[in-house]
Structures are given as C-alpha cells and as structure tokens.
N, C-alpha and C positions, 0 to 999 in steps of 0.2 A: 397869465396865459403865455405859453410859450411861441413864438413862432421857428417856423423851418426853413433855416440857414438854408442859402445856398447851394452850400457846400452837398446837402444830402438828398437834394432835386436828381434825378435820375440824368445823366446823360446816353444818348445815343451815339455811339461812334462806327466809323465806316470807316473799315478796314483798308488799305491803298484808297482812302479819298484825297482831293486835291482842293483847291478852293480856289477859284475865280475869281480872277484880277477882275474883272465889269462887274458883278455883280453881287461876289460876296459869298455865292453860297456853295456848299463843301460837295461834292460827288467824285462818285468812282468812275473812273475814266477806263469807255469801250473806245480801242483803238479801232479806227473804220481808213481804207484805201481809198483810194478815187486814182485812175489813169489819165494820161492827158498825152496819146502818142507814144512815147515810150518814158516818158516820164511819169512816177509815181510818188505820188504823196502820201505819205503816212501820218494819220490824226487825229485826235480827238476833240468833242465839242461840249460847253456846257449844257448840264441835261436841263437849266432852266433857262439860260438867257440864249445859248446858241453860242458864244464864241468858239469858234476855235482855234485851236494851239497845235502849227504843225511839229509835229513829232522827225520827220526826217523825209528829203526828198531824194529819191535815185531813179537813175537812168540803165540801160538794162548794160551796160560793163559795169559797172559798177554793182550791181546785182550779182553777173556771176564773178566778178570778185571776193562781194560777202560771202559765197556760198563757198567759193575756194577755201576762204581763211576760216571758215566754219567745218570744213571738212578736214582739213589741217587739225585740227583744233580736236576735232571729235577725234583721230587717229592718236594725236597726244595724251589724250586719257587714258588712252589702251595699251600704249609701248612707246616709250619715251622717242623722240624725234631726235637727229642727229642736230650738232650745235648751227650745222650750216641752212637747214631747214626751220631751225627756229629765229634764224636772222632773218632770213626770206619772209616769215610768218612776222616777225615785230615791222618790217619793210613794208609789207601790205596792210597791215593792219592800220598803220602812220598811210598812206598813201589813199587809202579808204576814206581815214576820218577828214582827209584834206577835199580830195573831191564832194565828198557828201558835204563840207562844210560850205565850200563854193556853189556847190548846187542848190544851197537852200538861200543861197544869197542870191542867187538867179532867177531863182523862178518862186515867186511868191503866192503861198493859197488864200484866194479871197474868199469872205466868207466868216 
C-alpha cells in the first residue's frame, strides 16, 4: 500500500503574502491610513492576530515633497530631464528618505 508523499499534498499560495512575526500565519497585506493632526501613518495589520507593521509615517512637507519628486519623476518618463534637474531629483529624493526615516523614529503607531 502506497502512501502520499508530501511532496504531492496540494499547496495554496498567496500571492504578495507576508508572514507574521507574532503569530506565524501568511496573509496579504491591505495597506490602511490613520491621521493624527497632520501626521500620517501608513499600515498594515495582521488579518489574524491584529499586529501591525507601520509601513511609513509623514507629515504634510514632506507629502508635498513626495509628490514633487513623483511629478519630476513622471515628466522623466516622457522627455528626458536636464543633468541639473536630476541632481535636484537624487537631492530630494536622499532628503525624503531622511525625514521619513526620523519621522517614523518620532512618532510611533500603537496598536
């Protein structure tokens, strides 16, 4: 009598799933906002246990900052940018990720 290896048990897999440091189990991560004033947290939670893992916090310069270097950014796709506007654009973009990196060391989401 044969028995069925492992190997050929059906698995399910989910596509961008993540897997939960508390609790182990795999899910796809809805990113959800929350405001707090003019700071804003970007997040997601586990769909079983509840933690959540903040994804990135900003305050509103820094908002239209990203939108600057994203608008930059979309016009670079279209017709190349001069060298002294993609120095500006690497300048902002470094200057971005500094702020948002301090800002998520500042303001912590409980929860």
């Amino acid at each position: 009598m044969s028995r069925k290896s492992k190997k050929n048990k059906p698995r399910i897999v989910l596509k961008n799933a993540v897997r939960c440091d508390k609790c182990g189990c795999a899910f796809v991560p809805e990113t959800l906002t929350q405001r707090e004033g003019e700071i804003e947290y970007s997040f997601f939670r586990c769909d079983y246990c509840g933690k959540a893992y903040l994804v990135s916090v900003t305050n509103a310069d820094l908002r239209k900052d990203i939108r600057r270097y994203r608008t930059l950014a979309e016009k670079h796709k279209i017709k190349p940018l001069s060298e002294q506007t993609l120095r500006e654009m690497a300048a902002l973009k470094e200057q971005n990720l500094k702020r948002a990196a301090k800002l998520r060391q500042i303001y912590i989401l409980e929860g």
